[in-house]
Structures are given as structure tokens and as C-alpha cells.
Legacy VTK file of the C-alpha trace (Angstrom):
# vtk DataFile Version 3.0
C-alpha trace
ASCII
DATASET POLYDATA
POINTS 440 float
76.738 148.101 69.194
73.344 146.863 68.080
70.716 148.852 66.076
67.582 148.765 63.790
67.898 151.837 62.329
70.771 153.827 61.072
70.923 157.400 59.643
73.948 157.654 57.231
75.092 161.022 55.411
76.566 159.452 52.285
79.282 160.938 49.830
82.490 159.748 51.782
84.733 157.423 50.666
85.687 154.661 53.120
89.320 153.966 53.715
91.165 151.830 56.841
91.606 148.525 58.145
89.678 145.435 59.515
89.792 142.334 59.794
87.331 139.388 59.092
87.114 136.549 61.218
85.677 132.846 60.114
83.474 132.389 57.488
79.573 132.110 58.477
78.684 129.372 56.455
81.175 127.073 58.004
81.878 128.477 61.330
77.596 127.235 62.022
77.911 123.965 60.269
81.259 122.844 62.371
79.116 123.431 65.049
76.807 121.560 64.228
79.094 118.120 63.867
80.660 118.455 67.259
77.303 117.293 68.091
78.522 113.926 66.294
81.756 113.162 68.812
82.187 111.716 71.911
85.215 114.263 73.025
85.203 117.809 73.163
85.445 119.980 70.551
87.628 123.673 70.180
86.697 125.738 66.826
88.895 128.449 66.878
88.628 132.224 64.632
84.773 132.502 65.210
82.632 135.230 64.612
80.439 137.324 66.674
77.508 137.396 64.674
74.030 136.452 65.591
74.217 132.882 64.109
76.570 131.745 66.250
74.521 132.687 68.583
71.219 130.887 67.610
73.315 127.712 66.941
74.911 127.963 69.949
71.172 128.251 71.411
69.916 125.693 69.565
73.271 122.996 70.860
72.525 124.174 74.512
69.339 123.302 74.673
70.080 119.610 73.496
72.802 119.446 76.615
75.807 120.670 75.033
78.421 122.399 76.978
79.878 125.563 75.517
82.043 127.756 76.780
82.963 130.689 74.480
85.737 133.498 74.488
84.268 135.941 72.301
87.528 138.378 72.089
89.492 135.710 71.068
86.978 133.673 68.826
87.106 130.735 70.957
84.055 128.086 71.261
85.031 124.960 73.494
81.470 122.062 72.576
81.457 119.417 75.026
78.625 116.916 73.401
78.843 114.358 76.104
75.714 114.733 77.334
73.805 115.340 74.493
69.727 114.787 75.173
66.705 115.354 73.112
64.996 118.916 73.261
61.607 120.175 73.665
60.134 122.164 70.316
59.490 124.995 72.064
62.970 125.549 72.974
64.085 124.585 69.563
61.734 127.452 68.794
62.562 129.861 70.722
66.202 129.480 69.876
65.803 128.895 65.814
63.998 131.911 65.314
64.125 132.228 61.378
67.235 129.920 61.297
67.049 127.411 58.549
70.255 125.375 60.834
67.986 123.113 62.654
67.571 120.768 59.755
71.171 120.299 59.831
71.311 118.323 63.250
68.583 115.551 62.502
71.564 113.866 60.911
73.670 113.601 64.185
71.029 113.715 66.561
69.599 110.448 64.651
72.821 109.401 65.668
73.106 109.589 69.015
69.885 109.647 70.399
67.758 107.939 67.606
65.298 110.470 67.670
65.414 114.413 66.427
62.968 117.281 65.927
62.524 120.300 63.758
60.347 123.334 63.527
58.961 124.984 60.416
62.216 127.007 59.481
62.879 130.418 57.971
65.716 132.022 57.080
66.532 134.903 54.089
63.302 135.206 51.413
65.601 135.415 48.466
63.983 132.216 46.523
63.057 128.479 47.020
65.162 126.389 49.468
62.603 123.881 50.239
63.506 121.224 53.377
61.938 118.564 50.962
65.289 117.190 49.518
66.851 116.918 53.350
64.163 114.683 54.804
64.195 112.655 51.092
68.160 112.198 51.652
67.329 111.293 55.267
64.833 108.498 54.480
67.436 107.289 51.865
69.742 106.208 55.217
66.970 104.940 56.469
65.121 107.600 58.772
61.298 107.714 59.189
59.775 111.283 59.019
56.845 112.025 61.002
54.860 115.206 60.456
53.353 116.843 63.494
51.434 119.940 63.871
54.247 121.219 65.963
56.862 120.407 63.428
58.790 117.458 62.296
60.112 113.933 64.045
62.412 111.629 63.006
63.949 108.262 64.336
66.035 106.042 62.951
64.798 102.739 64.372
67.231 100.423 62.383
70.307 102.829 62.928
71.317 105.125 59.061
72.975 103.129 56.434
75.155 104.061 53.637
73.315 105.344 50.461
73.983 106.590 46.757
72.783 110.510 46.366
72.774 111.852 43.088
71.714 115.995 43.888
69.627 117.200 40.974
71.926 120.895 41.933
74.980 120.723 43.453
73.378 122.531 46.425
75.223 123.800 49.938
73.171 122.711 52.089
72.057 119.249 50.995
75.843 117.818 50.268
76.272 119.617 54.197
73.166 117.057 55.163
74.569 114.263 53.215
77.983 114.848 54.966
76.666 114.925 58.287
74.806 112.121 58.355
76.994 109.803 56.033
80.092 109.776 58.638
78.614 107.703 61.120
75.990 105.411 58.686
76.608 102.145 58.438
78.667 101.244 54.811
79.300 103.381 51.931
77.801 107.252 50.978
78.401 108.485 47.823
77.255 111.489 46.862
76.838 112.587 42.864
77.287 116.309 41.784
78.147 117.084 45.219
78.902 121.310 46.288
82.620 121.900 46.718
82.541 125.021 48.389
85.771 126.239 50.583
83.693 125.875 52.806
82.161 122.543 52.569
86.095 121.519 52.357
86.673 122.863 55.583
83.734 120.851 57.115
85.332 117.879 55.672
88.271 118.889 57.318
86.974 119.171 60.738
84.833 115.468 59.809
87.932 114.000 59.106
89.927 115.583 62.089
87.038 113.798 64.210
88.151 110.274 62.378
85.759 110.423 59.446
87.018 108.887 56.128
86.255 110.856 53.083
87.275 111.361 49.674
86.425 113.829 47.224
86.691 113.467 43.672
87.291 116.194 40.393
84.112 115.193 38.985
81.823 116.225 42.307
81.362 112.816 43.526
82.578 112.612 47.560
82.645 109.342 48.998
81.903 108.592 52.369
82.944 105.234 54.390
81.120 105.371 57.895
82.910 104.992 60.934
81.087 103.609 64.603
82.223 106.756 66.390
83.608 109.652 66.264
85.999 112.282 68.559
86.693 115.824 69.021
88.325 118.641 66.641
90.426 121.553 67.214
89.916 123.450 64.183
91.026 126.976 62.779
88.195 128.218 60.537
88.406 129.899 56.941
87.939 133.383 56.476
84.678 134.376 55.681
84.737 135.614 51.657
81.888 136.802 51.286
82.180 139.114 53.880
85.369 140.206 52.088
83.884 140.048 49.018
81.274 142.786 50.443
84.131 145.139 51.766
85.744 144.664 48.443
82.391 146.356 46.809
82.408 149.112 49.149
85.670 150.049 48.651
84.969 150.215 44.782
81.329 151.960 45.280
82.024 154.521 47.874
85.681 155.179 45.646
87.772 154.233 48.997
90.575 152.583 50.121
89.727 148.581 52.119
92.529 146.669 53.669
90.530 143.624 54.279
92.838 141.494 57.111
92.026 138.051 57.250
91.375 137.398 53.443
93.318 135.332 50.941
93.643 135.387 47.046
92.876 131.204 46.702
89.221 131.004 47.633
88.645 134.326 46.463
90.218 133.914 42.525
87.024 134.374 41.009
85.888 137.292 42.287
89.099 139.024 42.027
88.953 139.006 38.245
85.712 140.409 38.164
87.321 143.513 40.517
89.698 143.516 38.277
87.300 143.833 34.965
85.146 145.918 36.754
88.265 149.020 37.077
89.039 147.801 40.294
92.647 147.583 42.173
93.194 144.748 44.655
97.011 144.265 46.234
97.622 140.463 47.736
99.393 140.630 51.169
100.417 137.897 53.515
98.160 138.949 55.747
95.248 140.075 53.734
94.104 141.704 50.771
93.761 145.737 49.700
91.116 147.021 47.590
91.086 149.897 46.183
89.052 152.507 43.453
91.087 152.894 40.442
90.412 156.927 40.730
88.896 156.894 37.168
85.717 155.186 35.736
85.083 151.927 36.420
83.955 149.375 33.723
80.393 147.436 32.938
81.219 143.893 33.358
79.007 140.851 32.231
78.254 138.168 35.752
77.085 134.962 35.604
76.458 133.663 39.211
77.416 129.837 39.812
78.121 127.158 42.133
82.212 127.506 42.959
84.659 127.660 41.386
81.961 130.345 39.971
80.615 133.380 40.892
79.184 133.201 44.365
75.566 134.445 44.326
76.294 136.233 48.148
79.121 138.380 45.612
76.660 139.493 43.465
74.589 141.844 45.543
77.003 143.935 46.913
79.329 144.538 43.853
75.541 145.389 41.605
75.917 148.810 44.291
79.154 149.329 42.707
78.177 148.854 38.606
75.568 151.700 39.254
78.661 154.102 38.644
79.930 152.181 35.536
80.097 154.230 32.476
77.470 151.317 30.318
75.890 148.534 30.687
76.357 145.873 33.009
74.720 142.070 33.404
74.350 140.326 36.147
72.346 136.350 35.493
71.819 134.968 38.570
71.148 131.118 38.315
71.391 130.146 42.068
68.514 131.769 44.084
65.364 132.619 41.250
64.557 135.712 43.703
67.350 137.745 44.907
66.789 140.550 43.284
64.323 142.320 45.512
67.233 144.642 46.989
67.928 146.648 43.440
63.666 148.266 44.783
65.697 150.116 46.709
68.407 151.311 44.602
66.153 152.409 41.911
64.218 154.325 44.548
68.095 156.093 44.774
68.594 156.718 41.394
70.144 153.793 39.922
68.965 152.270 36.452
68.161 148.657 36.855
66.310 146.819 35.012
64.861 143.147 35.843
64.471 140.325 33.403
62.816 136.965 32.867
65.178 135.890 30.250
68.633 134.164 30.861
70.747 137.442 29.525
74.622 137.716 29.175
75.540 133.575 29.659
73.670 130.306 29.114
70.712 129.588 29.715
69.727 127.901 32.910
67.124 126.472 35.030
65.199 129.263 36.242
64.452 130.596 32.679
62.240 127.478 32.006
60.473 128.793 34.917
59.909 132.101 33.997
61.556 133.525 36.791
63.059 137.440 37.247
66.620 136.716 37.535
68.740 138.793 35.254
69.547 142.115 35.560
70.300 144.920 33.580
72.718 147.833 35.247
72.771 151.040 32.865
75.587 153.673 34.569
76.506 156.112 35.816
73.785 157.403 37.608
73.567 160.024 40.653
72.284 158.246 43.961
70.632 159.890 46.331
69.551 159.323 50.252
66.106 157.648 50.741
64.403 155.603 53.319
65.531 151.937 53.083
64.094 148.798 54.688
66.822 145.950 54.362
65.006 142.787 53.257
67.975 140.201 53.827
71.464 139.677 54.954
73.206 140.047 51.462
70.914 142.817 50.355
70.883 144.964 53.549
74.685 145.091 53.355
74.526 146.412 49.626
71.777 149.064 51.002
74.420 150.486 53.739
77.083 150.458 50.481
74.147 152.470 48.931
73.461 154.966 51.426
77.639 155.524 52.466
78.070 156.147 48.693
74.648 158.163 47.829
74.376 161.815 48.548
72.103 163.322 51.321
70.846 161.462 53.964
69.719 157.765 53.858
67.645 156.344 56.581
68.111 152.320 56.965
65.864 150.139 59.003
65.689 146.478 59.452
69.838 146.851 59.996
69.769 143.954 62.572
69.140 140.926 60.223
73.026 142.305 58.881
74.044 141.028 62.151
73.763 137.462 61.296
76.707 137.611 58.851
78.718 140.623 59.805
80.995 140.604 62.594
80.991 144.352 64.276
79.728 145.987 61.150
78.599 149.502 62.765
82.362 149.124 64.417
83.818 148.609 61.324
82.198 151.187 59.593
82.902 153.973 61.938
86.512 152.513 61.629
86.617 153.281 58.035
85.166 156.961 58.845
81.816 156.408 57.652
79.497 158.658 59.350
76.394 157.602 60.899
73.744 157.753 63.516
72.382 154.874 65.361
69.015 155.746 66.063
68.226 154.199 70.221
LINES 1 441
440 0 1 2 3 4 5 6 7 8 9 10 11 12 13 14 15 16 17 18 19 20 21 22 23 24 25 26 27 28 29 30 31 32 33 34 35 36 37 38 39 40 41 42 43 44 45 46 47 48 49 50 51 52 53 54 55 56 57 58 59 60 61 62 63 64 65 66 67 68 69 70 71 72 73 74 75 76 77 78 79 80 81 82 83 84 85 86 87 88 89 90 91 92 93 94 95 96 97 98 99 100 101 102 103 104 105 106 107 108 109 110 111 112 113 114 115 116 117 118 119 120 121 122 123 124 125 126 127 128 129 130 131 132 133 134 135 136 137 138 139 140 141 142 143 144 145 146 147 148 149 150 151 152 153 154 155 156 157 158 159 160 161 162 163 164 165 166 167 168 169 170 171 172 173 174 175 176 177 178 179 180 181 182 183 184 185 186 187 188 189 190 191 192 193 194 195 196 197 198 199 200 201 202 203 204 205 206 207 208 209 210 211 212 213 214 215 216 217 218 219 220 221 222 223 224 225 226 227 228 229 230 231 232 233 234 235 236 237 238 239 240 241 242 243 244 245 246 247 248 249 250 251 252 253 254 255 256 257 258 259 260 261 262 263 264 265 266 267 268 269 270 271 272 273 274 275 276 277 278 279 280 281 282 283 284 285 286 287 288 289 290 291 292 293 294 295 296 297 298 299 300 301 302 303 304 305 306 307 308 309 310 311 312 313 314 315 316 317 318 319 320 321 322 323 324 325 326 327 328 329 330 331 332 333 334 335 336 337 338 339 340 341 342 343 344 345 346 347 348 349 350 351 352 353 354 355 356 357 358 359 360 361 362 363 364 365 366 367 368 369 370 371 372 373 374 375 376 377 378 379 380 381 382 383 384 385 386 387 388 389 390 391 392 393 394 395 396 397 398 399 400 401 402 403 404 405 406 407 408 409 410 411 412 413 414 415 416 417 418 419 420 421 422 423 424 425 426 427 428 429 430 431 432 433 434 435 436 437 438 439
């Protein structure tokens, strides 16, 4: 079921069952390193979402075999005949995908060249490729700038290198990883991320024969190895699709069984539920949130690097504070620019207001910069329909929490960029008796 706009008639509370499958923000990367074996590879609980699909693109065009059982979640990568590819198919498959960066590291590898195209992905604040091509000259690669994009080669091979990340960021300790496990000697990399999810690609690396260590104090260690094999690897859930489900169950004062997700990765935010009025029940098989039936409660949120408060959390659950009785805070210190959704739920009736200062924690790097990124949720407030135009993946999904909870009618265009992280959303939704209109 695909759509760009949706007409929802809000009010109803959502209540049922689904499931989430693997988590998008490893399920992509793993991908990415079966380009760095020399045996098959079977990832296993995928999602159908949209970045699969450009990833999947993006590996076929460089000659990699996939075969994929959708219904299932099944993805079979056979990388033995890997081969460089043209920009203009690396183009046409990346689209506004910022995952192309991620394969200079094994593509250096095994064909001593790579390219990438300008690259795009969510406008919520400044992830600059600057930092991957500086880590990738540290092992040794030369970066040519083209007018058609970006070349690399590694004419000496990559060796080993110390990396100390300014910010323990995602996506450069992903870059580091994926390029470290084949470099000649020793990678260590200082305030690394330690994400579930960057676990679980050191999982897969090390299923492949990779030797890696990874230290309390953010330093990972990396010894190359000449070559590497295949994986067959179960992914983690996806949490922040969870997380989201979590929030609509709270906002839209319904009842979630979320299949699929477990209590460990997800500790953090389940104590901010919790503060926040909400009622969660852990189950073997997944996790039940529910509204308490009462008011809820303004919470103070400080958005971190894990173990903290994912950023992708924040969005969604700011939908839900508009009906606590207060005020709520919500300092976002990982993207300087990701409040541009909350346009759109002032336009419904919700009190927010935006600040430069660092408000309800400490203060951080993007108040010396004089960056809007705190927020200031004043509740209850009656939210009505209006016409919404999603302006990102974490954002959109808080505007369809907005327009199921809202009264009247709510118009949402732009829906499809949801796609990218949300596995059968419009199915899910009309699972959980939402009622909508997909407008053809």
C-alpha cells in the first residue's frame, strides 16, 4: 500500500497488535559489509521499507547477487563478483540516501577504487561527509573531487589508524568499523558510538572473522584480518520504530502491543513512558503500551548518544506531551535542527515554544552555536485537523500521531518519505482501527 497523501479523521484511540521487524539503522549497514566477504551472506528479520531497497539498488549495481524473500525477511548477498559502478547508476539508485558513503570503505577493499555522489538524506541538521573522507585518508585513501562526485583509491592498500571522534557519532564509528576490519595493523577508535545497533554490526563483522573489542570507556579496537567470509545473521528489532508506536499509544489514549520489541535496548525510554503517565507491560514476546486513562505528566528530556535518550524518540513522544497537564522540556543535543516538525503541531493547536538556550539539562554544544534546539511543551491543548506536509522520516511519523489523535480531518502529504523507516505503516494503522483515506 503506497501513498503521498492521506486523509485521516482523528479522535480514535488506536488499540491491536503488530509486530516490528529489524531495526533500520542496522538492517542497511549489515548490508553494506557483506560487500567485505568472499562467501555469501544471509541477514535474516529484514524490513520492507524503502531503504532496503535503495541499498539493495545501490549493492546490485556493483555486481552483487541478492535474492530476497520479502514475507519472510530474508536477503541472501552473494559479493563474489563485486565490480566498480558507473555514477549514474549510483545515482539513480541513492536518491537522497546518505548510505553510499558507507561502502568506499569495502569497496577500497576489494576493488581499490570507489565512488560517491553528492548525498542527501533527512534535513534535520548538519551531518557533513567531511569527517568520513578525513577518517578515510587516515588509512591511507586518496580523495579525488570530481564534478560528478567523489573518487577514491587506495593505491598502497588501508592501514590501521588511531581515531579519536570529536562526537561519538553513528555513522563515523560505522565508517571506522567498516573499513578497519580488513586494514592492515591496528584501529582504534576513541569516543566511539555504542549503539545496539552498532553492536550488532560488530556482531555480524565478527561472525565474518573480524577481531574486535570494545571497551567501557568508548574506545573499540580493531585488529585487521586479510579476508573475510559470509554471515548468517538475525537482526535487532528496530526501537525506534517501537519507540514511535509506544507514543501513539500514549497520544491517541490507546492500547499498542508492539511484537518484536524488548525491554534491554529500550530501558531508557521506558522510564520516560513511565514519568510521562504511561503504562508499558514486558512480555516474552514483546512489549504493551498503554494510556494510563487519566492525565499524563510533563516530563523534562535531554536527548543523548545511548545509553541516553535517542534523538529518533524524541519526536514522536513531543505529540504525546501536548496533552500533559504543564510544562514539558525537551533539549535536544544531537541534531541542532530537528525541530521543524512542532510548525505543524502549532498550526494544530499545540503550545510549543522553540529556544536557543540549552533549557532543562547541561549545557551542550549547539548552545555555543546559537542554535534552536530546546523546546518548550505547555499542555493540554485541543488539536485540531489541518493540512500537513511531512518534512522527514521521524517527524512525518509524529504528524500521522498528530492527525489520528487531533479532531476533524487532517490532510497529510509527503507520507512516502515514512516509508523509509516504517515497515507496512498504512497496514498497521488500519490494523489498529485508525481510519483513513489514501488519496490515488
Amino acid at each position: 500500500m503506497n501513498a503521498e497523501t492521506i486523509t485521516f479523521n482523528g479522535g480514535q484511540p488506536l488499540n491491536g497488535r503488530l509486530e516490528v521487524r529489524g531495526a533500520k539503522n542496522f538492517v542497511t549497514k549489515a548490508m553494506v559489509a557483506a560487500l567485505l566477504g568472499d562467501q555469501p551472506s544471509v541477514l535474516r528479520n529484514v524490513p520492507d521499507i524503502s531503504d532496503v531497497r535503495v541499498v539493495a539498488g545501490l549493492l546490485s549495481v556493483h555486481g552483487v547477487k541478492i535474492e530476497r524473500d520479502i514475507e519472510a525477511g530474508e536477503l541472501h548477498l552473494d559479493p563474489s563478483k563485486v565490480k566498480i559502478a558507473h555514477m549514474a547508476e549510483i545515482n539513480a539508485h541513492a536518491g537522497s540516501s546518505r548510505i553510499p558513503i558507507l561502502f568506499c570503505g569495502p569497496l577500497l577493499h576489494q576493488l581499490g577504487e570507489a565512488f560517491i555522489p553528492d548525498l542527501g538524506g533527512c534535513r534535520i541538521g548538519d551531518r557533513p561527509i567531511d569527517f568520513h573522507l578525513s577518517a578515510l585518508r587516515s588509512f591511507g585513501a586518496v580523495v579525488d573531487k570530481l564534478p560528478e562526485g567523489i573518487r577514491l583509491t587506495a593505491p598502497n592498500g588501508l592501514r590501521g589508524a588511531k581515531i579519536n571522534l570529536d562526537y561519538p557519532s553513528v555513522g563515523a564509528t560505522e565508517q571506522v568499523l567498516l573499513t578497519a576490519v580488513r586494514a592492515q595493523g591496528m584501529t582504534e577508535i576513541s569516543n566511539a558510538a555504542t549503539e545496539p545497533e552498532i553492536l550488532d554490526l560488530i556482531n555480524v563483522l565478527q561472525k565474518m572473522g573480524a577481531i574486535i573489542s570494545v571497551d567501557a570507556d568508548r574506545v573499540i579496537r580493531i585488529e585487521g584480518v586479510d579476508r573475510l567470509g559470509g554471515y548468517d545473521h538475525f537482526s535487532i528489532f528496530d526501537r525506534n520504530e517501537a519507540a514511535s508506536w509506544a507514543a501513539a499509544a500514549l497520544a491517541t489514549k490507546g492500547d499498542i502491543f508492539v511484537g518484536g520489541a524488548k525491554q534491554s535496548e529500550m530501558l531508557t525510554f521506558l522510564n520516560v513512558f513511565r514519568k510521562a503517565g504511561g503504562h508499558f507491560e514486558i512480555h516474552d514476546d514483546g512489549i504493551r503500551f498503554t494510556h494510563p486513562g487519566d492525565a499524563l505528566k510533563p516530563v523534562v528530556i535531554e536527548t543523548d548518544v545511548h545509553p541516553g535518550f535517542m534523538t529518533d524518540w524524541q519526536q514522536p513522544l513531543v505529540v504525546a506531551l501536548t496533552q500533559a497537564p504543564g510544562v514539558s522540556i525537551v533539549h535536544e543535543t544531537v541534531y541542532e535542527q530537528r525541530f521543524g516538525f512542532t510548525d505543524a503541531l502549532v498550526k494544530m493547536g499545540a503550545t510549543i515554544e522553540l529556544h536557543r538556550e540549552c533549557l532543562g539539562g547541561q549545557k551542550c554544544r549547539f548552545g555555543q552555536r546559537n542554535f534552536v534546539h530546546s523546546a518548550v511543551i505547555s499542555g493540554p491543548t485541543q488539536m485540531h485537523g489541518a493540512e500537513i506536509v511531512v518534512p522527514d522520516l521521524r517527524g512525518g511519523f509524529s504528524h500521522l500521531i498528530a492527525a489520528l489523535m487531533a479532531d476533524g480531518v487532517s490532510r497529510v502529504s509527503n507520507v512516502g518519505i515514512i516509508a523509509r523507516g516504517y515497515e507496512n505503516f498504512l497496514v498497521k494503522l488500519e490494523t489498529l482501527g485508525a481510519d483513513f483515506t489514501v488519496e490515488s
